[in-house]
N, CA and C of each residue as an Amber inpcrd file, in Angstrom:
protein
   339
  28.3750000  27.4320000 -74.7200000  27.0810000  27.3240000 -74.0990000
  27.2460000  27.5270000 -72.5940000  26.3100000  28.4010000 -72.0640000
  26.3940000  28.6760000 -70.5580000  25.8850000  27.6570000 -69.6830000
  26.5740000  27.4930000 -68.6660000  25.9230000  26.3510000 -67.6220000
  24.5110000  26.5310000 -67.3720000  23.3500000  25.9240000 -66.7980000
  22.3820000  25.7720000 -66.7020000  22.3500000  26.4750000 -65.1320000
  21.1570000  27.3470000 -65.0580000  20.9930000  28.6070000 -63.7830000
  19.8330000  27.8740000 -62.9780000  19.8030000  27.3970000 -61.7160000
  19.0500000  26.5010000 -60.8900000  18.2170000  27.9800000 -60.8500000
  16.8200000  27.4570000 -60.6100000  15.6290000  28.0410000 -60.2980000
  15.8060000  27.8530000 -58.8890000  15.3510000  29.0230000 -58.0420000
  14.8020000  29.0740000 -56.8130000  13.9290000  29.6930000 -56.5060000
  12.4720000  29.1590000 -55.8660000  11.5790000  29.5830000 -56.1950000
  11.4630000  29.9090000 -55.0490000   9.7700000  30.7930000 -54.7930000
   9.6460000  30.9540000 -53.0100000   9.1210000  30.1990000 -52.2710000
   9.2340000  30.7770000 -51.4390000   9.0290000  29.0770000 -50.1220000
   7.4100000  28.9790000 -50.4420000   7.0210000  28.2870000 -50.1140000
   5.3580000  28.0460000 -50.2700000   4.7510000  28.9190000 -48.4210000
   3.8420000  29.6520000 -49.1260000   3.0960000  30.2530000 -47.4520000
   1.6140000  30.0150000 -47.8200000   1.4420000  29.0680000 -46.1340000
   0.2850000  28.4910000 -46.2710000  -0.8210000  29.6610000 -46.0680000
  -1.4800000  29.7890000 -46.3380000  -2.6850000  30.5970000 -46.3730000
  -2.9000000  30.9810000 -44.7430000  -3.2950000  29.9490000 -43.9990000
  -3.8290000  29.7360000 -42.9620000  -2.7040000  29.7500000 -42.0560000
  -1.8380000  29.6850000 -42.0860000  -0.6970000  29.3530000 -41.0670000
   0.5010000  29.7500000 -41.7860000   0.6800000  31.2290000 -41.8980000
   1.9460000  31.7900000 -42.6730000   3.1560000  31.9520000 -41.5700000
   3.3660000  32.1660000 -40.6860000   4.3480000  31.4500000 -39.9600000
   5.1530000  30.3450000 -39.5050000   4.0210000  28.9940000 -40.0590000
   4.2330000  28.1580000 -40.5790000   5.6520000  27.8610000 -41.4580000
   5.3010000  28.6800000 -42.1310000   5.9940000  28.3500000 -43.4870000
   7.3170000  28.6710000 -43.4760000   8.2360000  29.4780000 -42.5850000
   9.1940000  30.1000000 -42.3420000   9.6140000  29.1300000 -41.7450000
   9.1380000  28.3320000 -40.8540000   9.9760000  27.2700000 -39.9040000
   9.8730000  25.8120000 -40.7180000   9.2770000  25.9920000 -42.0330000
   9.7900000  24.7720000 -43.0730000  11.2540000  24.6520000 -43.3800000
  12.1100000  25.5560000 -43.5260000  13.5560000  25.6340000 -43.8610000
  14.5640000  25.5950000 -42.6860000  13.8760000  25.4640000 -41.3630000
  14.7020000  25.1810000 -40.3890000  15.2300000  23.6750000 -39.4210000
  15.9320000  23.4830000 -39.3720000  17.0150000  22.2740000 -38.8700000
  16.5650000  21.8610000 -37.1210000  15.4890000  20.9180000 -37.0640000
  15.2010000  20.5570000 -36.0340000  16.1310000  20.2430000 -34.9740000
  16.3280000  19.5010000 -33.5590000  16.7330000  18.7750000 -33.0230000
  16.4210000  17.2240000 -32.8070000  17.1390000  16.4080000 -33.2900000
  16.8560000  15.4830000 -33.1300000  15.8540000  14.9270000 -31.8720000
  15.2770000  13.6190000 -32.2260000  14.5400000  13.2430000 -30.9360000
  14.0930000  12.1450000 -31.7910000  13.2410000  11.0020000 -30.9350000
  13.5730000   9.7830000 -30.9020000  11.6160000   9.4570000 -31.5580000
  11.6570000   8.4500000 -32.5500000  10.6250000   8.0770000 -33.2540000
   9.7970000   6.9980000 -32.1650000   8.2980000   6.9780000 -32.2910000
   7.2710000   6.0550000 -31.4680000   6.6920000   5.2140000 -32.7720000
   7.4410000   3.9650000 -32.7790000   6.0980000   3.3890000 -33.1620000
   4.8410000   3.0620000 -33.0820000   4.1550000   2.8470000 -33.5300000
   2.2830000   3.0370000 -33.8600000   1.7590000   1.6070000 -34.5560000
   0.7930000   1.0690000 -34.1330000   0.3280000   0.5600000 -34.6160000
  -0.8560000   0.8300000 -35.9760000  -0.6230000   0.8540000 -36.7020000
  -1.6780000   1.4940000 -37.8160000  -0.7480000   0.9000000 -39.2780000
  -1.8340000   0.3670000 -40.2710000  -1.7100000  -0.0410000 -41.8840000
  -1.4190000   1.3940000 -42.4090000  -1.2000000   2.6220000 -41.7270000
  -0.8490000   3.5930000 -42.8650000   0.0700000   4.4900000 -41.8200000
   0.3130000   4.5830000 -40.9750000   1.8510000   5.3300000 -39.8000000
   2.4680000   4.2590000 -39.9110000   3.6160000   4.0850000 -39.8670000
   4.9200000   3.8130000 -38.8390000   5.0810000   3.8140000 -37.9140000
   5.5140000   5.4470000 -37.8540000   5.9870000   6.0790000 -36.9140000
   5.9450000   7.8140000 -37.0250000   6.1360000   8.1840000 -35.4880000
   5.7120000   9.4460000 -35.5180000   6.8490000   9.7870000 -34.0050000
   7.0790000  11.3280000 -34.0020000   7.6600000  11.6540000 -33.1810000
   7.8390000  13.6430000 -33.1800000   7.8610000  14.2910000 -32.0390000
   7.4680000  15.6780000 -32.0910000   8.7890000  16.2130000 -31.4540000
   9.4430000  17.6800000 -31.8690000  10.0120000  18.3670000 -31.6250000
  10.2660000  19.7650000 -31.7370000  10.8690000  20.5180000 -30.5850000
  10.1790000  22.0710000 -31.0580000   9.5170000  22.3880000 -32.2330000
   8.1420000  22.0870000 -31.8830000   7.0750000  22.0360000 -32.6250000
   6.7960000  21.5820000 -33.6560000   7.5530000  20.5520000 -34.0580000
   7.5980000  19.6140000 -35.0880000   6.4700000  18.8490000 -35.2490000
   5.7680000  18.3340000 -35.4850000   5.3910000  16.9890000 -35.7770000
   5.8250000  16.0610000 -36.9090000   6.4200000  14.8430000 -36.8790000
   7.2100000  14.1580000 -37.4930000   6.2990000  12.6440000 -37.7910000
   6.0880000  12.6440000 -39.3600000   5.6740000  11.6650000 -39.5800000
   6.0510000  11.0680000 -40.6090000   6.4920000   9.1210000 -40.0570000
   6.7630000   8.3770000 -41.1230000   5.7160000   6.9640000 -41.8680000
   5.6480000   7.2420000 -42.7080000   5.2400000   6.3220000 -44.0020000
   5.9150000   5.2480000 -44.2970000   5.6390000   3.9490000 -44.8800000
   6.2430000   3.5670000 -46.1000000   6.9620000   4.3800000 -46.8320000
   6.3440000   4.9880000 -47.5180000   7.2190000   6.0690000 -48.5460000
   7.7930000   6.7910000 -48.4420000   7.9920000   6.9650000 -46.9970000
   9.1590000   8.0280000 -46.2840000   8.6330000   9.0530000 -45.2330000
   9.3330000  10.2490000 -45.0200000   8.8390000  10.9300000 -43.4870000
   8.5420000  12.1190000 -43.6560000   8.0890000  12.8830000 -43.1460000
   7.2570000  14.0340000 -43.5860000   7.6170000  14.7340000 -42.2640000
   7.7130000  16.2630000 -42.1300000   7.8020000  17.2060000 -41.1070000
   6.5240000  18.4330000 -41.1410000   6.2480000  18.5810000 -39.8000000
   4.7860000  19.2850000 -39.7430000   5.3890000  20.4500000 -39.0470000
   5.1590000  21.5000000 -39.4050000   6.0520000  22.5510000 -38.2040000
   4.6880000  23.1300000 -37.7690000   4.8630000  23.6420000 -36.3140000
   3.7970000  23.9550000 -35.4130000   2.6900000  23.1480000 -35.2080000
   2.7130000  21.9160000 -35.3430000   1.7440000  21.4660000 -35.3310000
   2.4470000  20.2860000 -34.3670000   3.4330000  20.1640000 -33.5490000
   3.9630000  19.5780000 -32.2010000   2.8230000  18.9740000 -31.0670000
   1.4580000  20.0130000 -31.0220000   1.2100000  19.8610000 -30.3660000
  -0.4020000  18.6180000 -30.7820000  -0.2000000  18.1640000 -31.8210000
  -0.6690000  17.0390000 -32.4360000  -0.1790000  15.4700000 -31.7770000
   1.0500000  15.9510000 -31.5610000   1.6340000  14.5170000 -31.2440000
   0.7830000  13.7280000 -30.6430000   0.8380000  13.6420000 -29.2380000
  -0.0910000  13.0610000 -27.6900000  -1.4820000  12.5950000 -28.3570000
  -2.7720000  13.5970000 -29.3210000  -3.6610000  13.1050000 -29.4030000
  -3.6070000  12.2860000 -30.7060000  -2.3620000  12.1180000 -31.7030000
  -2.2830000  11.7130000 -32.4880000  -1.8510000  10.1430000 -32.0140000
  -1.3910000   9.9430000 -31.2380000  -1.0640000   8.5680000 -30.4600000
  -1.9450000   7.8650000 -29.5340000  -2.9150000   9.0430000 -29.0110000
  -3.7900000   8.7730000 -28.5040000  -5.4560000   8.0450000 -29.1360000
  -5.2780000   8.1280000 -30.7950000  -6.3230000   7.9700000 -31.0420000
  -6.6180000   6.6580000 -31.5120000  -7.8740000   6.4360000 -31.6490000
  -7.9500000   5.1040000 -31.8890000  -7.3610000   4.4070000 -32.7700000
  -7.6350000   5.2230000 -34.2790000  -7.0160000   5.1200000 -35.5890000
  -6.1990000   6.1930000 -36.0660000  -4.6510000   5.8570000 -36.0060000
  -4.2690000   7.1400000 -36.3080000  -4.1890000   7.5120000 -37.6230000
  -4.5580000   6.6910000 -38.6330000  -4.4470000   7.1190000 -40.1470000
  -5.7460000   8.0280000 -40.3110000  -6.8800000   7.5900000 -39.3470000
  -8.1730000   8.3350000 -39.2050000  -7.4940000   9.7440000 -39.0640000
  -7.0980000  10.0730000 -37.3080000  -6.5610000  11.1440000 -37.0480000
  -5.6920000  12.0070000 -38.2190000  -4.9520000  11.6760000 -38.8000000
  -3.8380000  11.9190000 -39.8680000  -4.5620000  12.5470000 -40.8860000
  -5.4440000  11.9310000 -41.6880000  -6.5420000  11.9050000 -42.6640000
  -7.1300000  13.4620000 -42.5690000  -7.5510000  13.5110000 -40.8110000
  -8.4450000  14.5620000 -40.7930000  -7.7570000  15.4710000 -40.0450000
  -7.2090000  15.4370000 -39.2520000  -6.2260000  16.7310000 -38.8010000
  -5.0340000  17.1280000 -39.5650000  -3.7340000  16.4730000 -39.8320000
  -2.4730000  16.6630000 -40.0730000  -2.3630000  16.4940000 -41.5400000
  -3.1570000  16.2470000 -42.2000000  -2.8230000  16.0260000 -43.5440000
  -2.5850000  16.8870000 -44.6460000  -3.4650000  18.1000000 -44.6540000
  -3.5750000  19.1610000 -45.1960000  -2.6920000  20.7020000 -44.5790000
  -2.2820000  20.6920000 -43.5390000  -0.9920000  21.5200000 -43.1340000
   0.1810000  21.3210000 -43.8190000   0.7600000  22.7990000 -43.4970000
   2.2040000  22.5350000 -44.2840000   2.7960000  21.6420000 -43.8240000
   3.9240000  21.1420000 -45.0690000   5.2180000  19.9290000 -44.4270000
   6.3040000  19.9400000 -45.4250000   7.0160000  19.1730000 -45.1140000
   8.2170000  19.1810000 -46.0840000   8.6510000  17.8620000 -45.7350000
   9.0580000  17.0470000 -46.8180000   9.4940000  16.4820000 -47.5030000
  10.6080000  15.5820000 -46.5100000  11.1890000  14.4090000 -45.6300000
  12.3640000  14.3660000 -45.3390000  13.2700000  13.3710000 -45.9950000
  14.4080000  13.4800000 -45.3730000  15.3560000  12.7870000 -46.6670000
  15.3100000  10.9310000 -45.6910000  15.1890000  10.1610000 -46.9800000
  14.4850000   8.9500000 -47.0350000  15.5050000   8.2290000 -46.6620000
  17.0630000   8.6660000 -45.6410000  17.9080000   7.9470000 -45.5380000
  17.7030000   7.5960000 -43.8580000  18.2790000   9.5230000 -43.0410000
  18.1530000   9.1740000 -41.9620000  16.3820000   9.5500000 -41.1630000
  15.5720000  10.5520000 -42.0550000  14.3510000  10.8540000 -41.8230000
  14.3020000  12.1050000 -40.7860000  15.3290000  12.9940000 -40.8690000
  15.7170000  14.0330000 -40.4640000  15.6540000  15.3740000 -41.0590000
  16.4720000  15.4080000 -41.7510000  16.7020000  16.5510000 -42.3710000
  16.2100000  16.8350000 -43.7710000  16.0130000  17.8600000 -44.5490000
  15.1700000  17.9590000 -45.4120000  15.6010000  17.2640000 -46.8950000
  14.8200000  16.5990000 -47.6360000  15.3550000  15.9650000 -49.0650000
  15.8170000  16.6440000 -49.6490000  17.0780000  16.7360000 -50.4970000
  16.7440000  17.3460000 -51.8770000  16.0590000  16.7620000 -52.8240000
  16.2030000  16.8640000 -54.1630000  15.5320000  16.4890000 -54.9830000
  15.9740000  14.6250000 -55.2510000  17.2870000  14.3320000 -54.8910000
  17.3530000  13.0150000 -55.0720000  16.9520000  12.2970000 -54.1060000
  16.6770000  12.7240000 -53.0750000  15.8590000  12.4800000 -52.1080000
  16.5690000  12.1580000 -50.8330000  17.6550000  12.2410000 -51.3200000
  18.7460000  12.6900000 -49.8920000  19.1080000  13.6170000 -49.1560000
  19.2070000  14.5080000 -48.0740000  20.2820000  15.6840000 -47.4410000
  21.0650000  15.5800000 -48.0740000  21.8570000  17.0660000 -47.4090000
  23.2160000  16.8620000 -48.1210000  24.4820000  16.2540000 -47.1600000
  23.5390000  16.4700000 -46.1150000  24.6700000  15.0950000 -45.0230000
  24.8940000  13.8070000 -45.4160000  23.6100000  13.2290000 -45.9800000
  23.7860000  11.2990000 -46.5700000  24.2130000  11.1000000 -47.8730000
  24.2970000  12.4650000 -48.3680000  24.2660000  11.9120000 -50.0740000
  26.0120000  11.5470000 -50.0050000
């Protein structure tokens, strides 16, 4: 019996922001998380054009959409803000250890696993 052949599928391209989608598979620079006061952020933090957001349930990466950060901290309610700006843009997934780099499927990088 032959080993089992991993599927790789194509990257997802957002409709609206297909350039977007190319800078989902790329390896940020680190930079340093803001906590927030809000029942549904954490924390949040932006880098070449990142926007970086963490949950309870873990952290999420926004590419091009960096320039969210400032009014996203700025707002009254940021789960409001979140809800209605950042929510529906592309993102990917981050790994639930250091909140960096992208999950795999066990939900680690392959740096933490």
């Amino acid at each position: 019996m032959m080993g089992a052949v991993a599927r790789v599928g194509k990257p997802r391209v957002h409709p609206v922001f297909p350039a977007a989608s190319e800078k989902l598979h790329q390896k940020p620079k680190e930079t340093k998380w803001v906590s927030v006061q809000s029942s549904n952020l954490q924390a949040v933090a932006a880098a070449e054009g990142y926007l970086y957001v963490r949950f309870d349930s873990g952290a999420y990466r926004y590419p091009d959409a960096g320039h969210l950060f400032q009014p996203l901290l700025d707002a009254k309610s940021k789960g409001s803000f979140f809800h209605k700006v950042v929510r529906n843009l592309p993102f990917e997934k981050l790994c639930c250890k250091c909140n960096w780099n992208p999950a795999g499927k066990s939900g680690l990088c392959e740096s933490c696993k």
